[in-house]
N, C-alpha and C positions, 0 to 999 in steps of 0.2 A: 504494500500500500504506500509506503513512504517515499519508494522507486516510480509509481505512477501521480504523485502529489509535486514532485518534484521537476517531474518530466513535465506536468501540465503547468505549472508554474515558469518553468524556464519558458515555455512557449507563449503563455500571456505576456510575460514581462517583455521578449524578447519580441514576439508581433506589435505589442503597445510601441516599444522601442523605434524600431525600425517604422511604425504610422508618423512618430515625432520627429523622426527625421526628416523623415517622407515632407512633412510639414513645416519646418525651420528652412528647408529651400523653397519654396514658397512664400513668405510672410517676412513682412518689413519688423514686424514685434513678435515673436514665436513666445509670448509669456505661455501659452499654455501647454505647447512640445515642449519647454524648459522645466514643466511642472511634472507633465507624461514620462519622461526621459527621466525624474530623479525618484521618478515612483518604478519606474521600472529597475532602476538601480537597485533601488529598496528590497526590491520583489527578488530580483536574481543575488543579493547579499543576505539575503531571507534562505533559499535554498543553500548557499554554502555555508552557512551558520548549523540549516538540517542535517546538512550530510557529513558536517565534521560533528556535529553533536552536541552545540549551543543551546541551549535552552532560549537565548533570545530570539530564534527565527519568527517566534511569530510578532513581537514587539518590532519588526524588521517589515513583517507581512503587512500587518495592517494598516501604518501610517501609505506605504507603497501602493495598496490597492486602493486604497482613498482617494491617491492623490494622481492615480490612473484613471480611476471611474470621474472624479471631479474636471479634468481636464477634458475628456470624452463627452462629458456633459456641457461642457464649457464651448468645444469645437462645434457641439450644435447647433445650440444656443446661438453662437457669434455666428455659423454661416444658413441662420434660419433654416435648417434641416434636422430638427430634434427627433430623431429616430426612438420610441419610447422602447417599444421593444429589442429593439439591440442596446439599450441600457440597459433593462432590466434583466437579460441576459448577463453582460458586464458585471452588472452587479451582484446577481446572484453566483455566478461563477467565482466571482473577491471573496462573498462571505464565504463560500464552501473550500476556499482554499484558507483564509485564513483558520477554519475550526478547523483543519483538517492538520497545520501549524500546532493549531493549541494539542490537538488529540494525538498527533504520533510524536 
């Protein structure tokens, strides 16, 4: 379980990543790829904390996912396309990663 929590994690954090990118060449102020990019940070320092055996990954997990889902929300909003359900997706995928942080 901790081998596919991990695997799914590297992938959020790392597609959210590379969407921020994607967006910082685009945009005159990328505040919100700067916001995506440090949550994803968060998210992939979250898994190496799991896999070496830190008990902080999830204190790593959560501010991460928050501030993934918040800029996601944010990219909407600003290009008047608020997608409700691929947030709510988004989001429910955060919390299940970070319980899943707290529980292995």
């Amino acid at each position: 379980m901790q081998i596919i929590l991990c695997i799914v994690s590297v992938l959020f954090g790392g597609l959210s990543m590379i969407a921020a990118l994607s967006q910082m060449k685009s945009e005159q102020k990328p505040i919100s790829a700067i916001l995506m990019i440090a949550g994803s940070l968060s998210l992939l320092a979250a898994v190496i904390c799991n896999i070496i055996g830190q008990r902080i990954d999830y204190i790593l997990a959560l501010p991460g996912c928050i501030a993934i889902c918040a800029a996601a929300i944010w990219n909407g909003k600003k290009s008047g396309q608020l997608h409700i359900q691929h947030h709510i997706i988004r989001i429910a995928l955060s919390i299940i990663l970070i319980i899943g942080f707290v529980v292995l």
